[in-house]
Structure formats: structure tokens, C-alpha cells
N, CA and C atoms as an extended XYZ file, in Angstrom:
243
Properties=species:S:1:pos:R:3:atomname:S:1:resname:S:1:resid:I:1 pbc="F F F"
N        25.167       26.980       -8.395 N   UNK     1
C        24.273       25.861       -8.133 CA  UNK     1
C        24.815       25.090       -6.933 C   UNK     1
N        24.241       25.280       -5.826 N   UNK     2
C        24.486       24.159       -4.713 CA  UNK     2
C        24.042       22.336       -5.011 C   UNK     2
N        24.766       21.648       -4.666 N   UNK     3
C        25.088       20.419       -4.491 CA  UNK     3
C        23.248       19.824       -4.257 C   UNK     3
N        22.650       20.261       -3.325 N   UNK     4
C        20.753       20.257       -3.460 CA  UNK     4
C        20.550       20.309       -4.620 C   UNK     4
N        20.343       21.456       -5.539 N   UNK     5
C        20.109       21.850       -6.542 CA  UNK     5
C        20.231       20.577       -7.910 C   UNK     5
N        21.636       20.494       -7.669 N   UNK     6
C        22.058       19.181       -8.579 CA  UNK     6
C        21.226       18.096       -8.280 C   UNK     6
N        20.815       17.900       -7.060 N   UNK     7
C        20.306       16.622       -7.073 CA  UNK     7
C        19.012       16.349       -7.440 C   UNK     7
N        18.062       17.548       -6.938 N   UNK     8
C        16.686       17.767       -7.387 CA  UNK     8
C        16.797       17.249       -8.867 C   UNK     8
N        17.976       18.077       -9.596 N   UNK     9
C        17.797       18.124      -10.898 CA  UNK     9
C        18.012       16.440      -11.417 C   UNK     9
N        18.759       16.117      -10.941 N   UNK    10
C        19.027       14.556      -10.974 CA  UNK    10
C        18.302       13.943      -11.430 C   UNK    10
N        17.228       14.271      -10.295 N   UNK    11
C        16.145       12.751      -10.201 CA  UNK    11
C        15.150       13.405      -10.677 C   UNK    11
N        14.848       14.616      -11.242 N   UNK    12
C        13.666       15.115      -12.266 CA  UNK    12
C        14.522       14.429      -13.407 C   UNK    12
N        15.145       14.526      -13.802 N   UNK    13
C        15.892       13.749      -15.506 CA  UNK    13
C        15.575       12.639      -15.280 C   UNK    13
N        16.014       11.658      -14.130 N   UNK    14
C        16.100        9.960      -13.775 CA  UNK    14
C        14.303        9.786      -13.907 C   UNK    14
N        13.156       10.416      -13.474 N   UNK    15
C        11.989       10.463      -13.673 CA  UNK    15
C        10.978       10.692      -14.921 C   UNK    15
N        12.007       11.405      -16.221 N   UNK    16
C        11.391       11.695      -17.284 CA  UNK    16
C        11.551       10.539      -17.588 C   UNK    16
N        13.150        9.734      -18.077 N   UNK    17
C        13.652        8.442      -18.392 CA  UNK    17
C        13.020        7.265      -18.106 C   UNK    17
N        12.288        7.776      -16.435 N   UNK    18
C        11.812        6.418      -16.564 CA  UNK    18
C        10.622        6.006      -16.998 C   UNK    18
N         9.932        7.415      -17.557 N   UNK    19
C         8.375        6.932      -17.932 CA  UNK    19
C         7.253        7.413      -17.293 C   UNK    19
N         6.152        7.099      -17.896 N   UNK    20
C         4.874        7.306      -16.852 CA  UNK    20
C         4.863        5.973      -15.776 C   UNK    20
N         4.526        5.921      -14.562 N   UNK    21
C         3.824        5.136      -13.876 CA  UNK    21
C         2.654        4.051      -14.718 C   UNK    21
N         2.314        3.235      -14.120 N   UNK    22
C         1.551        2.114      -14.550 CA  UNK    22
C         0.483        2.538      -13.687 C   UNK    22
N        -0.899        3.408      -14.082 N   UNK    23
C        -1.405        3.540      -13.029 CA  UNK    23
C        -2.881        2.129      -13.078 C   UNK    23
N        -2.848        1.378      -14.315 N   UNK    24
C        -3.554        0.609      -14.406 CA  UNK    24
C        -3.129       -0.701      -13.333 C   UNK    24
N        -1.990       -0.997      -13.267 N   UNK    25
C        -1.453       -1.791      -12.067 CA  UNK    25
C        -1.580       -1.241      -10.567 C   UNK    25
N        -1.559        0.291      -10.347 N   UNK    26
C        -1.704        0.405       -9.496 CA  UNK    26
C        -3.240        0.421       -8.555 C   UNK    26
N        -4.069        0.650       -9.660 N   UNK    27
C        -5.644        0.645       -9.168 CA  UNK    27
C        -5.722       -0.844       -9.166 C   UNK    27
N        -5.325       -1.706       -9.944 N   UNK    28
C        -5.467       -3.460       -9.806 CA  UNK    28
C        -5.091       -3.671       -8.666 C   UNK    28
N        -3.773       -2.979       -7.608 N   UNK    29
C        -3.120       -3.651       -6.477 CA  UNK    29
C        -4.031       -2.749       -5.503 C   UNK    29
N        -4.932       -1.855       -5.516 N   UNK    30
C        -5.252       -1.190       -4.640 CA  UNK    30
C        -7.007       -2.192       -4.604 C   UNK    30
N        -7.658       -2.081       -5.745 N   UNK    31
C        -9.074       -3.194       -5.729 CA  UNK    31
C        -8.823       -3.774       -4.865 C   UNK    31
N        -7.178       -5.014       -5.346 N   UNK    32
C        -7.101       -6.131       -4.771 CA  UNK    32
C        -6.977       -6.054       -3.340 C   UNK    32
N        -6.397       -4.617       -2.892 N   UNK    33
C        -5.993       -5.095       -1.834 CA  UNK    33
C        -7.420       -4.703       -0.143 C   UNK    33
N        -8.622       -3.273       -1.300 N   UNK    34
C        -9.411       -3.024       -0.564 CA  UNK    34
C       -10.525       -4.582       -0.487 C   UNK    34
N       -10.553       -5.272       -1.484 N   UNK    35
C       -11.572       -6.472       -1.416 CA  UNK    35
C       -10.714       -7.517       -0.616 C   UNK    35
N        -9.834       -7.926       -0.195 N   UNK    36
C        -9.287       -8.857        0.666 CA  UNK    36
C        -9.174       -8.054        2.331 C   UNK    36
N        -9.063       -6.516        2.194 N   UNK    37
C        -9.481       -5.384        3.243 CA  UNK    37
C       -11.027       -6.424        3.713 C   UNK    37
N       -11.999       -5.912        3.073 N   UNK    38
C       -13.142       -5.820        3.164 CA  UNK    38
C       -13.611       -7.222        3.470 C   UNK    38
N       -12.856       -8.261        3.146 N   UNK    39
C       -13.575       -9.801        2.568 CA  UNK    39
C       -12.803      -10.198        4.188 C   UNK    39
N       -11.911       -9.600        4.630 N   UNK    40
C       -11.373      -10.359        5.686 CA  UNK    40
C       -11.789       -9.709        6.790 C   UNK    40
N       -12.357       -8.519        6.831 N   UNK    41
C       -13.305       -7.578        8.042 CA  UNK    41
C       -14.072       -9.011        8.093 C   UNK    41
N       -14.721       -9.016        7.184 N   UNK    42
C       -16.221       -9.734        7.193 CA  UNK    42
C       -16.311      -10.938        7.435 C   UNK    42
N       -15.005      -11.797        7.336 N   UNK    43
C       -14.864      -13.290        8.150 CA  UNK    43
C       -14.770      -13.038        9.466 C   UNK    43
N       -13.496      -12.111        9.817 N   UNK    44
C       -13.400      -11.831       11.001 CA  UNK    44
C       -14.697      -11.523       11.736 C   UNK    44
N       -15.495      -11.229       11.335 N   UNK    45
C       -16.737      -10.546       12.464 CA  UNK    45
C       -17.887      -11.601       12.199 C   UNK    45
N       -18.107      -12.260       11.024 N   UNK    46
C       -18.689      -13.383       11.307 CA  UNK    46
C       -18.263      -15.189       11.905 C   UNK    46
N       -16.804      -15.284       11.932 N   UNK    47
C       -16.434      -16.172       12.367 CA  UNK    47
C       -17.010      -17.161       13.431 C   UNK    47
N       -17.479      -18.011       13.606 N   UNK    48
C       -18.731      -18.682       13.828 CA  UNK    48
C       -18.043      -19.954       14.433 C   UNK    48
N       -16.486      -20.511       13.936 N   UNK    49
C       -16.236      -21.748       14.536 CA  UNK    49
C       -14.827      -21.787       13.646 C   UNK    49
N       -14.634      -23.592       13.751 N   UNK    50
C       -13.771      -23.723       12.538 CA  UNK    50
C       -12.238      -24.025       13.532 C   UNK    50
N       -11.449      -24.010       12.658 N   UNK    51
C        -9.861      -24.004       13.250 CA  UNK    51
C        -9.364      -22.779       13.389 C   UNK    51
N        -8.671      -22.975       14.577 N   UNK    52
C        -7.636      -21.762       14.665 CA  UNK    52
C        -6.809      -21.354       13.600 C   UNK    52
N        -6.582      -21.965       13.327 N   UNK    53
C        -4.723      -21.763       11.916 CA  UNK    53
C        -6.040      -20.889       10.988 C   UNK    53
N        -7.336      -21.561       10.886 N   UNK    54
C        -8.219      -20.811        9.654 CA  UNK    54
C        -8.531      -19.039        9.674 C   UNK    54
N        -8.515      -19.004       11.238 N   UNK    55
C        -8.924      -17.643       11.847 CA  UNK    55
C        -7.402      -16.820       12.032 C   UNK    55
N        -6.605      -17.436       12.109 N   UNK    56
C        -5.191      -16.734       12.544 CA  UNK    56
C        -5.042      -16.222       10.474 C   UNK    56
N        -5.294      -17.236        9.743 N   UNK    57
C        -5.071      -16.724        8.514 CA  UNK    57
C        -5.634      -14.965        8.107 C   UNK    57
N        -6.813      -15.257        8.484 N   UNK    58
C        -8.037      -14.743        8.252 CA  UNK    58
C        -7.621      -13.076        8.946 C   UNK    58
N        -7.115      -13.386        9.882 N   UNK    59
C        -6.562      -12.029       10.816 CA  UNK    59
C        -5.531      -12.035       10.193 C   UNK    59
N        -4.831      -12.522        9.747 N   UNK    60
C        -2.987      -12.377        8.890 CA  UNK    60
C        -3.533      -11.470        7.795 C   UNK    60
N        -4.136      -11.786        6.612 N   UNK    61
C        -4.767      -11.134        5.456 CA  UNK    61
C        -5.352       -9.380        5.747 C   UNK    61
N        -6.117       -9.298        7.520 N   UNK    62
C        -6.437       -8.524        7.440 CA  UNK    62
C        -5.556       -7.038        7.988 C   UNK    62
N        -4.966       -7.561        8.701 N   UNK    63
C        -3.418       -6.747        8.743 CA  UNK    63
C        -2.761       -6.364        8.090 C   UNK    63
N        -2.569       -7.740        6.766 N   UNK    64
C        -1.560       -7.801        5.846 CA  UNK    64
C        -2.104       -6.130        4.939 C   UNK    64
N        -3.150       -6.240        4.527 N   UNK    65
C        -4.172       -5.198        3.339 CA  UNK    65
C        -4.270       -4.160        4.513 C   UNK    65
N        -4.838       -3.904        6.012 N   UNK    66
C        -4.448       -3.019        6.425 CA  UNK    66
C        -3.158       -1.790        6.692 C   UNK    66
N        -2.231       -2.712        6.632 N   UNK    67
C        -0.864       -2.030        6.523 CA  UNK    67
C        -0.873       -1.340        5.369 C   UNK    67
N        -0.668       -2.545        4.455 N   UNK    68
C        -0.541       -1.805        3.005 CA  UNK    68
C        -1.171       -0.883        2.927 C   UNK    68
N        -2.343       -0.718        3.112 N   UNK    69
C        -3.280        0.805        2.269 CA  UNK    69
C        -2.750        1.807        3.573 C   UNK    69
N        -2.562        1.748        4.529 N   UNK    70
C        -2.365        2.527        5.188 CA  UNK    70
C        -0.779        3.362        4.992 C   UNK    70
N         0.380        2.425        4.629 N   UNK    71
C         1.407        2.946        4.122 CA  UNK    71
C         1.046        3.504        2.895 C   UNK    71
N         0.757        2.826        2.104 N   UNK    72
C         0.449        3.168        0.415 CA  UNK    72
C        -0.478        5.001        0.744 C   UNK    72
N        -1.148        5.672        1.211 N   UNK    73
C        -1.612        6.670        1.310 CA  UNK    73
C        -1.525        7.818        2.727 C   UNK    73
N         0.015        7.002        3.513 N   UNK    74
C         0.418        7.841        4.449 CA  UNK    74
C         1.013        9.346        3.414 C   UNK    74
N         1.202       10.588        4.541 N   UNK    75
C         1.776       11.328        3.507 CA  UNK    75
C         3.578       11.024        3.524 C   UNK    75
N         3.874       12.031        2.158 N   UNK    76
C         4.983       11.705        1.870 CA  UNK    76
C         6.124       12.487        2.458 C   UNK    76
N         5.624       13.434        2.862 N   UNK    77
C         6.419       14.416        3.626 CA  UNK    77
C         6.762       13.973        5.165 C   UNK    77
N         8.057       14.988        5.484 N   UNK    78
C         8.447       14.321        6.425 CA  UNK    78
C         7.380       14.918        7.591 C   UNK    78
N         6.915       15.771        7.189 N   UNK    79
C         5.915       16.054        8.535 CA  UNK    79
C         7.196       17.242        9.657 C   UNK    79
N         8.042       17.272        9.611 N   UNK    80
C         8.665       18.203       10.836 CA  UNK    80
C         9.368       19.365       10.034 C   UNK    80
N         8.591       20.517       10.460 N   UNK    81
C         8.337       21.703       10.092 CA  UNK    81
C         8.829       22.573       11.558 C   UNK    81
């Protein structure tokens, strides 16, 4: 058994131990995060007036939920083959 081998095996044991995933939390953080996605497109493109700090928010939120979903469903692999 190479030193790889051991480790794979490792963290398949460290993964039974720890359980199933919460996937009910995870569809809650993903809703949340496509409706603040979606809710902050839609200020942004109707924005009409108002304060700056209101619109800088407004663009903060929509970055903020852009990133996220975009990390959250990048792939997991390293990609270099």
C-alpha cells in the first residue's frame, strides 16, 4: 500500500464518521442565495435614483450571490490533465 492509498482510505473512513450532508441547508443557502441573485439583478437594472451608498449596496449583494453560486458549482477537479 503506497502512502496515496492510505490517505484516500483516510478520508473515505473520516467521511462515513461524519455523516450524511445536510442537503436541506444546502438547497435553503442556494434559494437564498439565487433570490438575492435575482432580486439584486432587478434593482440594479431598474435603479431610477436614490443614494449612492443605496446602489453601491445593491451592487455589493449582487457580486456577493454571484461569486458564491459561481464557486459553489465550479468543478472540483483540478482541470490539468
Amino acid at each position: 500500500m503506497t502512502d496515496n492509498d492510505y490517505r484516500i482510505e483516510d478520508r473515505l473512513e473520516t467521511a462515513r464518521k461524519e455523516g450524511r450532508p445536510n442537503y436541506a441547508l444546502r438547497r435553503m443557502k442556494f434559494a437564498i442565495a439565487v433570490i438575492g441573485l435575482v432580486g439584486s439583478v432587478t434593482l440594479m437594472l431598474t435603479w431610477h435614483g436614490g443614494s449612492l451608498a443605496g446602489a453601491l449596496v445593491v451592487e455589493g449583494v449582487y457580486l456577493a450571490t454571484a461569486l458564491w453560486l459561481v464557486v459553489r458549482f465550479a468543478p472540483r477537479d483540478g482541470g490539468d490533465d
